[in-house]
C-alpha positions as CSV (number, residue, x, y, z in Angstrom):
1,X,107.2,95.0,92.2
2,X,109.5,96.6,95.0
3,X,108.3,94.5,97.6
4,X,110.9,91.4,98.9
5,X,107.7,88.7,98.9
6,X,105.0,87.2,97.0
7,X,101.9,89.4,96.9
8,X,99.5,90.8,94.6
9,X,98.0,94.4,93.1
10,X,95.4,94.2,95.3
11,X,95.3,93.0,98.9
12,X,93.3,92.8,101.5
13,X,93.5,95.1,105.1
14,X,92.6,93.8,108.3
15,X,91.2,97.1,110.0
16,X,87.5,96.3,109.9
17,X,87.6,92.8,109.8
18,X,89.4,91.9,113.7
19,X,87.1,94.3,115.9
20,X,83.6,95.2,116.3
21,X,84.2,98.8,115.9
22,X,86.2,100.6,113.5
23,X,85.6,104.5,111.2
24,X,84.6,103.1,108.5
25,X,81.3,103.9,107.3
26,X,78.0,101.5,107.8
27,X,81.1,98.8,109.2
28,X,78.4,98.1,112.0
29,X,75.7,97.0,110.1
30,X,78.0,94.9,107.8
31,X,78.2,92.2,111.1
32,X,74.6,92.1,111.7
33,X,74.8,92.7,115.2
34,X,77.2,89.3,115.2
35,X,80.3,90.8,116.2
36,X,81.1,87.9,119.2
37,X,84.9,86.9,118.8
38,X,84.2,83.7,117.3
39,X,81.7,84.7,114.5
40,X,84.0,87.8,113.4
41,X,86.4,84.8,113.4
42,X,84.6,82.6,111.1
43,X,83.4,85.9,109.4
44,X,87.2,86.7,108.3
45,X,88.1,83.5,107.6
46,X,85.3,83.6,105.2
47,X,86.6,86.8,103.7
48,X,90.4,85.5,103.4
49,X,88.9,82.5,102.0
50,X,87.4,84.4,98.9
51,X,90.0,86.8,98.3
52,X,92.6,83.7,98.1
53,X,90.7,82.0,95.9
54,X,90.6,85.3,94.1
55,X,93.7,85.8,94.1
56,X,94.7,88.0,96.7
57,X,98.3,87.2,98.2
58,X,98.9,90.0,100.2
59,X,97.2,90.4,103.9
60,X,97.7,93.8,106.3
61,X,97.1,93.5,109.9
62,X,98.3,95.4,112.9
63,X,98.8,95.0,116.7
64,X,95.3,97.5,117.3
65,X,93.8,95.6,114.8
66,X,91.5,93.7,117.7
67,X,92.5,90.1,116.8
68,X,93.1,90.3,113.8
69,X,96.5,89.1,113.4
70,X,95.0,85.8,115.7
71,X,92.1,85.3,112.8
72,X,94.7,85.7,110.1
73,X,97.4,83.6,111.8
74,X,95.1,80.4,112.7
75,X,93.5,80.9,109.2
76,X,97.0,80.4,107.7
77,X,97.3,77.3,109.8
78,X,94.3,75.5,109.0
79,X,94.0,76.3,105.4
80,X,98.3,75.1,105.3
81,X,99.3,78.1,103.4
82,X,103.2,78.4,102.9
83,X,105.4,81.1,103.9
84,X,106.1,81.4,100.6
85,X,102.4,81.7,98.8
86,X,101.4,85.2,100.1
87,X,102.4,87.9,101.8
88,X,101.7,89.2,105.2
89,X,102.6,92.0,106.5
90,X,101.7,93.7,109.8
91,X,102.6,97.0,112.3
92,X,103.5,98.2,115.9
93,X,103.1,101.1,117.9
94,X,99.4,101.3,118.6
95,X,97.8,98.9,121.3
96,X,94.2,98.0,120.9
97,X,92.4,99.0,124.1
98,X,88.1,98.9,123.2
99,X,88.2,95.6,125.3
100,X,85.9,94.5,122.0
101,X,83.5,97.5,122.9
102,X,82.2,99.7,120.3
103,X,81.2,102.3,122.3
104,X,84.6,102.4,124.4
105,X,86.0,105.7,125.0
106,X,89.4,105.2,123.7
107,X,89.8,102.9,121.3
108,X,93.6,102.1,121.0
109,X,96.9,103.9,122.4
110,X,100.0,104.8,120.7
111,X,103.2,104.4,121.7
112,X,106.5,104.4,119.3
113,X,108.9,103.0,122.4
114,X,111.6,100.8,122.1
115,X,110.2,98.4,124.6
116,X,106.7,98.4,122.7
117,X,108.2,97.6,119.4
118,X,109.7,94.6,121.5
119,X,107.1,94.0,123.0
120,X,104.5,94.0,120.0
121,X,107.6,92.3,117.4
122,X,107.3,89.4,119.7
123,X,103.0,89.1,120.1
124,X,103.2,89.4,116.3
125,X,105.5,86.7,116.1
126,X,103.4,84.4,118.5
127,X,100.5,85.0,116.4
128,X,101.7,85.0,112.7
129,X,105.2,83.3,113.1
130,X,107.6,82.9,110.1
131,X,104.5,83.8,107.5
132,X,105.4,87.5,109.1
133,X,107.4,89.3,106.0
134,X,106.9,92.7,106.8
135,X,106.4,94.8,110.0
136,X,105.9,98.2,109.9
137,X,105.7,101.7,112.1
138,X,102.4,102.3,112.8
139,X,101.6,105.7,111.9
140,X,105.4,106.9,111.6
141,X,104.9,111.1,111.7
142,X,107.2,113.8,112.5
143,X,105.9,115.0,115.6
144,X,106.1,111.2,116.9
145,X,110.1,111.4,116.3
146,X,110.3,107.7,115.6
147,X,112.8,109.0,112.5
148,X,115.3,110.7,115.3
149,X,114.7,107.3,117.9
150,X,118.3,105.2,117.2
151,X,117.0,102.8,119.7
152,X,114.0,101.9,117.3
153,X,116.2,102.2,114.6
154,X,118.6,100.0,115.9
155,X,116.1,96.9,116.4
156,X,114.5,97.2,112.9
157,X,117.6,97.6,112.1
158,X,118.0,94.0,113.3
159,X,115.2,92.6,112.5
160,X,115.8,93.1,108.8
161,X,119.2,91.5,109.1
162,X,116.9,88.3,110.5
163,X,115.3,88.3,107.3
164,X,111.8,90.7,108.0
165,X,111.5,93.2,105.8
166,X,110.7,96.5,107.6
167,X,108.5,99.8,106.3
168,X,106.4,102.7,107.9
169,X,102.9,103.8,107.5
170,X,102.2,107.3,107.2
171,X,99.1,109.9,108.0
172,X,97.4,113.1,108.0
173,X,98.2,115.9,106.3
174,X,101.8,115.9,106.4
175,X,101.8,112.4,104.9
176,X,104.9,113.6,102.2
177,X,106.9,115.4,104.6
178,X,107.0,111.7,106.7
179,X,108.2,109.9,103.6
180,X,110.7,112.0,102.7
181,X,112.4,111.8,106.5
182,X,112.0,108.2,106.0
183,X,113.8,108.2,103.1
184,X,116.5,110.7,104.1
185,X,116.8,108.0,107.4
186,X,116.9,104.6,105.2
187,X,117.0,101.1,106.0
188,X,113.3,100.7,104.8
189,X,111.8,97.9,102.3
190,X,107.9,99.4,102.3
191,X,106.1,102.5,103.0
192,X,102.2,102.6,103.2
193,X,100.1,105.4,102.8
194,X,96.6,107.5,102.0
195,X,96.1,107.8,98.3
196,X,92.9,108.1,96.9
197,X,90.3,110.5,94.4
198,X,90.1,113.3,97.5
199,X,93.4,113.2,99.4
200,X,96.2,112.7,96.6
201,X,98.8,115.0,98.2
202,X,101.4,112.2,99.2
203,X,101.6,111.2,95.1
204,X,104.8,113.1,94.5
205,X,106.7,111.3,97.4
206,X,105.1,107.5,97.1
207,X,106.7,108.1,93.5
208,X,110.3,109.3,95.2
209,X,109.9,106.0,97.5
210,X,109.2,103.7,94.5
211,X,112.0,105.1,92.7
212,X,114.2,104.5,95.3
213,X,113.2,101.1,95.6
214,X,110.6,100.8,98.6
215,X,107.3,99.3,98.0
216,X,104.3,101.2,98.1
217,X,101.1,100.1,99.4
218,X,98.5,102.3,99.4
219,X,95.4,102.2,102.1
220,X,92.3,104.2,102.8
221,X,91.8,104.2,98.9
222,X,87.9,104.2,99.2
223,X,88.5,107.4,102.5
224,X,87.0,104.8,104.8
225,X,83.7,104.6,103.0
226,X,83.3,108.3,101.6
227,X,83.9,106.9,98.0
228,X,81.8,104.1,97.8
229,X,78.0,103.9,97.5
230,X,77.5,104.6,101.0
231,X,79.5,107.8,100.4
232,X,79.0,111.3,100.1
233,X,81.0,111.4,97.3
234,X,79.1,111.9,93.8
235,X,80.8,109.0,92.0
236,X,78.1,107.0,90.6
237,X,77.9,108.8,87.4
238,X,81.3,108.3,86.4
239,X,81.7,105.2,87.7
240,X,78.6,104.3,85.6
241,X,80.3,105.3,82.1
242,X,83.1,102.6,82.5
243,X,81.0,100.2,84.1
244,X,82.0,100.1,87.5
245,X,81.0,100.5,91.3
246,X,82.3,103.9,93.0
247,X,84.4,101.6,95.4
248,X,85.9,99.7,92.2
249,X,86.9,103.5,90.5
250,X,88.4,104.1,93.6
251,X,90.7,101.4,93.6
252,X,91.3,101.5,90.0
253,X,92.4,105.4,90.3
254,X,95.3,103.8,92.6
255,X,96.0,100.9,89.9
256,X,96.4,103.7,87.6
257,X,99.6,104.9,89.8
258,X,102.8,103.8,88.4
259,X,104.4,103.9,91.7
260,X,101.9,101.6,93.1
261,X,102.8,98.5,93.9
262,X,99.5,97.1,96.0
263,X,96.4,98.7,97.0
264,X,94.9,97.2,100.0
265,X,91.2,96.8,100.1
266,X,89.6,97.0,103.1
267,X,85.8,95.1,102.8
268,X,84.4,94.1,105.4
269,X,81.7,91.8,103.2
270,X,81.6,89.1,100.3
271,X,79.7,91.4,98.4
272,X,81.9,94.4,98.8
273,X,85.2,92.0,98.2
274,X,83.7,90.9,94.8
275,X,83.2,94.5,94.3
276,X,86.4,95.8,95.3
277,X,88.2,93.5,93.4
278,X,86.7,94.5,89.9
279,X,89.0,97.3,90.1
280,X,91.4,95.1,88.3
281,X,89.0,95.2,85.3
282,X,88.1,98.8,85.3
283,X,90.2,101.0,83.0
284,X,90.9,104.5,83.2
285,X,92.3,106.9,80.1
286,X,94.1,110.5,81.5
287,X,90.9,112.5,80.6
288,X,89.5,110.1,82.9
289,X,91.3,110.7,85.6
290,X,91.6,114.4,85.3
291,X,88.2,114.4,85.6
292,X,88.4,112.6,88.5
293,X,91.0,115.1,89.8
294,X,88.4,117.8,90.4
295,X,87.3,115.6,93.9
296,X,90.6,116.7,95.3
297,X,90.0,117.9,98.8
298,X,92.9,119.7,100.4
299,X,94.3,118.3,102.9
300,X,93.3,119.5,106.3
301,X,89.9,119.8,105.5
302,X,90.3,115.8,104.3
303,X,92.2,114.9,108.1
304,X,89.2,116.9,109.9
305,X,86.8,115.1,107.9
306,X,88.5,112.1,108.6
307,X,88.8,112.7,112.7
308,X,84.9,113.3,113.0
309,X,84.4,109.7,111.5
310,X,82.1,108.1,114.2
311,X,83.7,104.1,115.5
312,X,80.9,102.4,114.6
């Protein structure tokens, strides 16, 4: 693997597990209507708790994430993992604004600044301290001009002199164009990115970013619930004739990248952990996958899609 710390092929996202409301689909029913800051707490220990003992090693949070660097940070504490056992990585640029409301009008902010990356660098520190390995632009497009900011270049700049390895998330539909700019600007360790069965246009760059030598870790690999179960993607059938869960096919379509070095999985339940994990078993042969290719959405239409999803 390309990344500078331990971590594993599959890890585990954050997104839906430190806030009542997030996009994905069904993600309110999954809490039961317990979505208090202390059960969610308990709820995600729970969660890192299984995936550990798993073996999981890698763990993606953000600063919008609600609290969920706080539930990931004390869980490290009282469980006495070592800095050196996983993996955690985490992001700036967005601040998380629903004041734990679902039904809040806006839900987080974002902001590439100089004096929010400071600002956010040092709450993630606070929260996560030295078990911190990798912090990452949140959401790092072209029309935010974080690429063309020296300031913010500068300080991640110095940050991964300090020993904190630094990378950029990436979205919507000019998801390739970003990764190329942020390989043209350098001084990156990781880049994360959308890569699943409908939206697979960023392949061609996560493979340039690999080769160069940046990790890749993929998210959104189940499109925020459209390819599991829940879904209104018709995957049952071919998930069926290897034996696995629409959610686990998603994830193993992502295995099945050379270029990819971890695929985070963002359940929200035990159930759908244990489910998203089986990916590691599933197998898939190239007339498979080209089967699988005739999902392919193109890419606007997969961003609107995406846009209208509900915070639920």
């Amino acid at each position: 693997m390309s990344l500078p710390f331990v971590t594993s092929r599959i890890g585990l996202g954050l997104a839906a597990l430190g806030r009542p409301g997030y996009i994905d689909i069904g993600h309110g029913g999954d809490f039961a209507g317990r979505t208090d800051a202390q059960s969610m707490q308990a709820h995600a220990h729970a969660m890192l708790d299984a995936a550990y003992e798993a073996g999981v090693r890698y763990f993606d949070a953000a600063r919008s994430y609600g609290r969920a660097e706080a539930f990931l940070g004390s869980w490290l504490t009282q469980r006495g993992i070592g800095t050196e056992e996983v993996g955690v990585g985490s992001k700036w640029g967005y601040t998380y604004t629903a004041d734990w409301r679902i039904d809040a009008e806006v839900h987080e902010v974002k902001d590439l600044s100089i004096e929010t990356l400071r600002r956010q660098v040092g709450e993630s520190r606070e929260l996560l301290g030295s078990h911190l390995r990798l912090y990452q632009i949140h959401s790092a497009t072209l029309e935010s001009g974080v690429f063309e900011g020296s300031a913010v270049l500068d300080e991640l700049a110095r940050l991964r002199e300090e020993g904190t390895a630094v990378g950029f998330t990436v979205t919507g539909p000019r998801q390739g164009e970003a990764i190329e700019r942020g390989l043209e600007v350098g001084g990156f360790d990781a880049v994360q990115a959308t890569w699943n069965l409908l939206e697979d246009s960023a392949g061609p760059s996560l493979e340039a970013a690999h080769a160069a030598g940046l990790g890749v870790i993929i998210k959104e690999a189940v499109a925020n619930g459209r390819l599991t179960e829940r879904g209104d993607v018709p995957l049952a059938d071919i998930a069926r004739s290897v034996d696995a869960t629409p959610d686990a096919l998603a994830l193993a379509a992502v295995l099945a990248q050379p270029w990819a070095d971890v695929v985070l999985s963002g359940a929200t339940t035990l159930a759908m952990l244990k489910s998203n994990l089986a990916a590691a078993r599933v197998e898939l042969g190239e007339e498979l996958l080209e089967r699988l290719g005739a999902l392919r959405e193109a890419p606007e239409s997969y961003w609107e899609t995406r846009a209208a999803l509900p915070w639920n």
